[in-house]
Backbone as numpy.savetxt, mean C-alpha at the origin, in Angstrom:
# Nx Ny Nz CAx CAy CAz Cx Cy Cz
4.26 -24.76 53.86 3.91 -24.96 52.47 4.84 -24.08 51.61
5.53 -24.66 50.81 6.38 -23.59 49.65 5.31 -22.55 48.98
6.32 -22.08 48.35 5.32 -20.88 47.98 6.19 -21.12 46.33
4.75 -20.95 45.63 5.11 -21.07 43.88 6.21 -19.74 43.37
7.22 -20.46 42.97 7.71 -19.68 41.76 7.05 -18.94 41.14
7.13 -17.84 40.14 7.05 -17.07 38.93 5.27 -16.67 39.09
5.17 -16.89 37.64 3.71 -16.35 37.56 3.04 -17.89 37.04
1.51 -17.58 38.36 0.80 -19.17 37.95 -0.39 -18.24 37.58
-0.87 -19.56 36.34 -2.28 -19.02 35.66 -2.95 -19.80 35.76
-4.28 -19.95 36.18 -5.05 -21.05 36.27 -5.68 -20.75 34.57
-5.44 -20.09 33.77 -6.13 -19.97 33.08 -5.72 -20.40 31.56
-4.36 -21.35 31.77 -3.70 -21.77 30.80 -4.17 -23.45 30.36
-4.92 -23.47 29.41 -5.14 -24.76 29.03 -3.88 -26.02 28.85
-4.22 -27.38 29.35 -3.53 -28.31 29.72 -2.94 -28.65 28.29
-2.08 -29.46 28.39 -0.75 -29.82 27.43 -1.51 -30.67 26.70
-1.74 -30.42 25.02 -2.24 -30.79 24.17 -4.17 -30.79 23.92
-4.10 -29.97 24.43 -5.91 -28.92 24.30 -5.43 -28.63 23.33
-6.50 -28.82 22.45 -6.89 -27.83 21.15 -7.47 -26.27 21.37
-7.28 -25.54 20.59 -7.57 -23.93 20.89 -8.85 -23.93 20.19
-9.50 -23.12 19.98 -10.98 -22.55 19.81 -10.80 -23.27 17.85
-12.23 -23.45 17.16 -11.59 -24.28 16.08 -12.18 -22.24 14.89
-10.44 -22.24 14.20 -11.11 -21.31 12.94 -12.00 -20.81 12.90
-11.92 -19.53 12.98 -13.13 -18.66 13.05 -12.87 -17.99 11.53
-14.02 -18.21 11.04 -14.38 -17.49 9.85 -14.76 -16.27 9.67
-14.63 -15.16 8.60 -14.87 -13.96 8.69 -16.20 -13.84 8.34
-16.20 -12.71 8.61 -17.98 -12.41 8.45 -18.59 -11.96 7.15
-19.26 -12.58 6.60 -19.26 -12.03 5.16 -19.11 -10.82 4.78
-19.70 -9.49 5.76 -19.72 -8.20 5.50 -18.18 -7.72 5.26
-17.41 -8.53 6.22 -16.01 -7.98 6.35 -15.77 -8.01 4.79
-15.74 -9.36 3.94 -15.32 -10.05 3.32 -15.76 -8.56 1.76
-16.86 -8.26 1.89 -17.75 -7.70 1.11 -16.75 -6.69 1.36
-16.48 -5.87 2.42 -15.61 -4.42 2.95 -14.59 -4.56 2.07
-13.85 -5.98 2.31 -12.36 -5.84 1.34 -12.56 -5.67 -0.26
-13.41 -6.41 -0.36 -13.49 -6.21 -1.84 -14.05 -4.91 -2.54
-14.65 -4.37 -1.75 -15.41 -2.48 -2.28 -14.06 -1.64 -1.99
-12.87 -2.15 -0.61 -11.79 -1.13 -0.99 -11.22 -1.79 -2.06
-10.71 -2.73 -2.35 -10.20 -3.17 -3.18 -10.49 -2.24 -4.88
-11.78 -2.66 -4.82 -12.06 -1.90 -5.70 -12.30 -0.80 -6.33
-12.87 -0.05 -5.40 -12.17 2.07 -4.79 -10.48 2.36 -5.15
-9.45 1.28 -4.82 -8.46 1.49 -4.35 -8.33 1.68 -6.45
-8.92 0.23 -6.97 -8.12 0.10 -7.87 -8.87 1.49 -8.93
-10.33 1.90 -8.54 -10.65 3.26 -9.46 -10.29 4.33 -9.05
-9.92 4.40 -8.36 -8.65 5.37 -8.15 -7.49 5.69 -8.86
-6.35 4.56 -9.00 -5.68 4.52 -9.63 -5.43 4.61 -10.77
-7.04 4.04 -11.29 -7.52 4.47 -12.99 -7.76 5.97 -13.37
-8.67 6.59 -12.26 -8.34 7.96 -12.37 -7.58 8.90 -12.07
-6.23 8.33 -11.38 -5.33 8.89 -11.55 -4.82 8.75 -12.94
-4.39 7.87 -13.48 -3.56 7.55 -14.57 -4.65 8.71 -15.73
-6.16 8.47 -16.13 -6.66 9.32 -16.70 -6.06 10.86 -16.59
-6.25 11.54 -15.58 -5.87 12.65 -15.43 -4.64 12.82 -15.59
-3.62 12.16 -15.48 -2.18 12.14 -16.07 -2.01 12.31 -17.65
-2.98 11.62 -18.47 -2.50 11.70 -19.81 -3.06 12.93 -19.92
-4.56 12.85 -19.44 -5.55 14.24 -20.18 -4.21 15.74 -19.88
-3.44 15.24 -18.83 -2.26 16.29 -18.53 -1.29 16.76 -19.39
-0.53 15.37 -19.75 0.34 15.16 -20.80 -0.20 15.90 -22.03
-1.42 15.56 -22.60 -1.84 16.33 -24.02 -2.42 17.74 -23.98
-2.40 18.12 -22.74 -2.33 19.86 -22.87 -2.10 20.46 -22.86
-0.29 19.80 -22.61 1.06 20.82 -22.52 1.58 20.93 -24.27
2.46 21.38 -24.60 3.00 22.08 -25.63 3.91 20.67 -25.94
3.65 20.35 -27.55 4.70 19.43 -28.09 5.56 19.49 -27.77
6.52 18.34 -27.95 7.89 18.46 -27.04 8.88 18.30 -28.64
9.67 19.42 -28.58 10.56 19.84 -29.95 11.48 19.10 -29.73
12.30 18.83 -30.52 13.62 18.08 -30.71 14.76 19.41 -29.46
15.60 18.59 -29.44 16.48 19.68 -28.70 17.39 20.60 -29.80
18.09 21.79 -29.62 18.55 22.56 -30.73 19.53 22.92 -30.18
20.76 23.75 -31.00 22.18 23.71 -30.65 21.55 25.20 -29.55
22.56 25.22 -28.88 22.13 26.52 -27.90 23.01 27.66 -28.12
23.03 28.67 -27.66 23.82 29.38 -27.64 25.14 29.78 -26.23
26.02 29.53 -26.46 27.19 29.23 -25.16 26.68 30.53 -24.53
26.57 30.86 -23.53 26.68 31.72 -22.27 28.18 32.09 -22.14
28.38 32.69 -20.85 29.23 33.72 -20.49 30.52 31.97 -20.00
31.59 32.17 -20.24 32.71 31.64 -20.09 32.73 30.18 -21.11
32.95 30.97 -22.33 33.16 30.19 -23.31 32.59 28.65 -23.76
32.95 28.03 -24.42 33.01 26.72 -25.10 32.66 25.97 -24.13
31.85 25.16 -23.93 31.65 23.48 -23.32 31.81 22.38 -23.92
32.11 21.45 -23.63 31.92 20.10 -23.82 31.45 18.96 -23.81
């Protein structure tokens, strides 16, 4: 008796079987994405909050003014 080539699987469905039909997610999952989703996005809101409240507690920002040259003369 020959002996089979390679690797045999008995466990490989025949030529043109359909595979298991769409599996749907589970609502909870579904519920999970949308609470990070939404964590993710108040987050980002309170980041941006704390950024301005940042911005307005630092010191006005002055026009710039001629300076005074330092050590090796004139620049350009």
């Amino acid at each position: 008796m020959p002996r089979a080539r390679g690797v045999v699987s008995t466990d490989v469905p025949p030529r043109g079987a359909r595979g298991p039909a769409a599996v749907r997610p589970e609502s909870g999952v579904v519920v999970l994405d949308v609470v990070f989703l939404a964590v993710t996005v108040a987050i980002f809101a309170l980041v941006a909050l704390v950024a301005k409240g940042v911005e307005k507690m630092g010191p006005e920002a002055r026009p710039s003014s001629a300076r005074p040259t330092g050590r090796g003369g004139e620049r350009s």
